[in-house]
N, C-alpha and C positions, 0 to 999 in steps of 0.2 A: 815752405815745403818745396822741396826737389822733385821735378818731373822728369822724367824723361821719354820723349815723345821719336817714337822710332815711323818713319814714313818714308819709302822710295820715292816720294814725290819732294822736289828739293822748294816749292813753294808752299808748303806748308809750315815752314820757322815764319816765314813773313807773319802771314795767317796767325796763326797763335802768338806771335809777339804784339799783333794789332790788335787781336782779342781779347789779351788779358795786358794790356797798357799800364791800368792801371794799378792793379794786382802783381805786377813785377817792377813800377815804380816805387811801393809803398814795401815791396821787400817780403811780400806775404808769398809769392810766386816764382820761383828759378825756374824757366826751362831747359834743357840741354837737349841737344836734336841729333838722332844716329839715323844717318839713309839706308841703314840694311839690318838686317838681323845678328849678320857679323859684326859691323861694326857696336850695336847696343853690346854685344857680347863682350868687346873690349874692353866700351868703356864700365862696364859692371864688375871684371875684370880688375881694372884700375881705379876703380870708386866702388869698392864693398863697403854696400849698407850705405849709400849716400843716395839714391834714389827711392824715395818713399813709392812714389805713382809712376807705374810703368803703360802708356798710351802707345800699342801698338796697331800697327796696320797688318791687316791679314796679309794681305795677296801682294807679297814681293818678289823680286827676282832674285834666286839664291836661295838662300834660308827666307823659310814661310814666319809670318806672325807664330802660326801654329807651332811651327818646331822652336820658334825661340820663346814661346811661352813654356810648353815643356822642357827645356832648359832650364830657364829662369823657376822652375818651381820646384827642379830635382836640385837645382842649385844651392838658392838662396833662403834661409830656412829663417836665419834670425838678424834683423826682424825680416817677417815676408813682406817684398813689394808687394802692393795691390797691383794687379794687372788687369786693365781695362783694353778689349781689343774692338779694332774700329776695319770696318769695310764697306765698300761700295754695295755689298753685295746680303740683304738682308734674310737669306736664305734657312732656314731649320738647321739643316746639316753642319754650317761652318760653326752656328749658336751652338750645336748640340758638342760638336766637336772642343769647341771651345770652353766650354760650361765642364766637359769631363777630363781636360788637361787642367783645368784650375782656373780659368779666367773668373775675377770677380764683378766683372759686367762684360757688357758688349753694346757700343753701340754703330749706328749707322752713317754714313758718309752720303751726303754730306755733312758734316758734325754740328752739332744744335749745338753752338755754344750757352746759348742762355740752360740749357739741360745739364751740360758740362759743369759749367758756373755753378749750379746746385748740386750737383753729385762731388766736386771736389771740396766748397766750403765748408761743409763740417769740420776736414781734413787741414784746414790752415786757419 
């Protein structure tokens, strides 16, 4: 399964290539990492329908998680990415926010990998 995990913080490809090691030696796991909203927008752009799981971060500079969620879901119809968005910030409004552009989860930063690990295996 293809991820694609969108984070303005350039230390989290480390992070998620240390956390699923295993899972992207074994070939069950690709990630591809976009540091902005623009940029995911390229590569979705140049890779239609090749990213199953979309892991964005809310709160970027430029294009928000938010507006490139509702991109991605006026966009991309078939098939739809899931899109999971992730923030520091575990507030009502950003969930509420998120929940009514399409997000089909949301979680919290810092990221529970072992929660991750169970929300995406059904998926691979």
């Amino acid at each position: 399964m293809k991820v694609l995990v969108v984070d303005d913080e350039q230390d989290v490809k480390m992070l998620f290539e240390q956390r699923f090691r295993k899972e992207i030696r074994k070939g069950e796991l690709e990630f591809i990492f976009a540091f902005s909203g623009e940029d995911a927008l390229v590569y979705l752009n140049q890779h239609a329908q090749e990213a199953v799981l979309i892991l964005s971060d809310i709160n970027m500079p430029g294009m928000s998680g938010l507006e490139l969620l509702e991109r991605i879901k006026q966009k991309y119809h078939k098939p739809p990415p899931v899109v999971m968005m992730i923030t520091a910030y575990g507030d009502a409004q950003n969930y509420d926010i998120a929940k009514s552009l399409g997000a089909d989860d949301f979680l919290t930063k810092p990221v529970d990998f072992t929660l991750l690990k169970e929300k995406l295996k059904p998926n691979y």
